[in-house]
N, C-alpha and C positions, 0 to 999 in steps of 0.2 A: 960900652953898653948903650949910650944914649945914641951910637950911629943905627946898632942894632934895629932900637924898639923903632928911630924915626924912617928906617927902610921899612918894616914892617907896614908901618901906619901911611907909606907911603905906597907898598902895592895894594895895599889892602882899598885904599880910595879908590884904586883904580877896579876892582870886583865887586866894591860896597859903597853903599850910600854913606854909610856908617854912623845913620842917625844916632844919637844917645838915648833917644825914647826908647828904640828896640836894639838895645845892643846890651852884652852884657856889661857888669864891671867886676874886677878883681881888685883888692886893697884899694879902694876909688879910682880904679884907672880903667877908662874903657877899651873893652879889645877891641884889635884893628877892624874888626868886621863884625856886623850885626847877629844877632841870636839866630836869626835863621845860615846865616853862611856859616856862623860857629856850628852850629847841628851839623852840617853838611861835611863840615874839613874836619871835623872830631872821630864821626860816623865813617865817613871813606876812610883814614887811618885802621879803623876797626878792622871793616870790611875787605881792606888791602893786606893786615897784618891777619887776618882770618884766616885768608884765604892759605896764605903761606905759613899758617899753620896745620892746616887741614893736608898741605902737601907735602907739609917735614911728617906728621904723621902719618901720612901713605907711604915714608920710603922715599918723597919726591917723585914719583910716579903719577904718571899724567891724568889730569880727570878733565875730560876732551871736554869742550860747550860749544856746541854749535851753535853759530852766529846768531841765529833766528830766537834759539832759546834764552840766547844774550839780550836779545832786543826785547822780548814779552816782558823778561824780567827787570828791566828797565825800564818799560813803558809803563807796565803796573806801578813801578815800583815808585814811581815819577807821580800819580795821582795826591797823595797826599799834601806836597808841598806846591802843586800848581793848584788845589782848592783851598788850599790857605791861601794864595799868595792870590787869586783873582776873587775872593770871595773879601780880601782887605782892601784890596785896589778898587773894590765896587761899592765897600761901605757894608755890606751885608752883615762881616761878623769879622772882625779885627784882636785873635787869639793875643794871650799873653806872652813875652819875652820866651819863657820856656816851653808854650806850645808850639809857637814857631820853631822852636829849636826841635822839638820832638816829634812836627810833623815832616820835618825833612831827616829824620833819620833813617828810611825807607831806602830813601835815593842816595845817599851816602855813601851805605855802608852795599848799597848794589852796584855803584859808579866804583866805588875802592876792591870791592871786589870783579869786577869786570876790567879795571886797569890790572890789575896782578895776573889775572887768567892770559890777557895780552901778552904783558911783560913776561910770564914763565911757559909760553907758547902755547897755551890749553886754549886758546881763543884767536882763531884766526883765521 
């Protein structure tokens, strides 16, 4: 278990700063990566398990996205955690652990669902 948690906390350095100011903790133990990339890998789960939900309900029958429509919804979807994320790096206004996490739930759970549309060929 303990090769486990120290691979974990091992890639996770490599995607996060993993300060403890902004990370969460579970039974005192902080997760590998900070509040905001937790929002993010939490949210794309959703988003990815959403989606291949929404396709076992249709039969598994295809619900096409064209590229373009993929990209608005991502771009959009991308605003909330790039004005947290430059309005902290500027000093302006520096949200708590769980708005971090909640303002990147947008782009998660539209990044998780746009890899599953990939992966099950509705997007390409």
């Amino acid at each position: 278990m303990d090769l486990i948690v120290s691979f974990a906390y091992a890639v996770g350095s490599v995607i996060c700063h993993q300060l403890p100011e902004r990370s969460f903790f579970i039974d005192g133990r902080q997760l590998p990566v900070c509040a905001r990339c937790t929002g993010l890998y939490v949210s794309g789960a959703v988003g990815l398990l959403g989606w291949i939900a929404v396709k076992f309900g249709r039969g598994w029958r295809g619900i096409p996205v064209p590229p373009r429509t993929a990209l608005a919804i991502v771009s959009g979807a991308v605003m909330p955690t790039a004005i947290s994320y430059v309005t902290g790096v500027t000093g302006v206004w520096d949200g708590s652990n769980l708005t971090r996490a909640a303002l990147a739930v947008p782009l998660g759970v539209a990044a998780g669902a746009v890899v599953a549309a990939v992966a099950t060929k509705d997007l390409r």
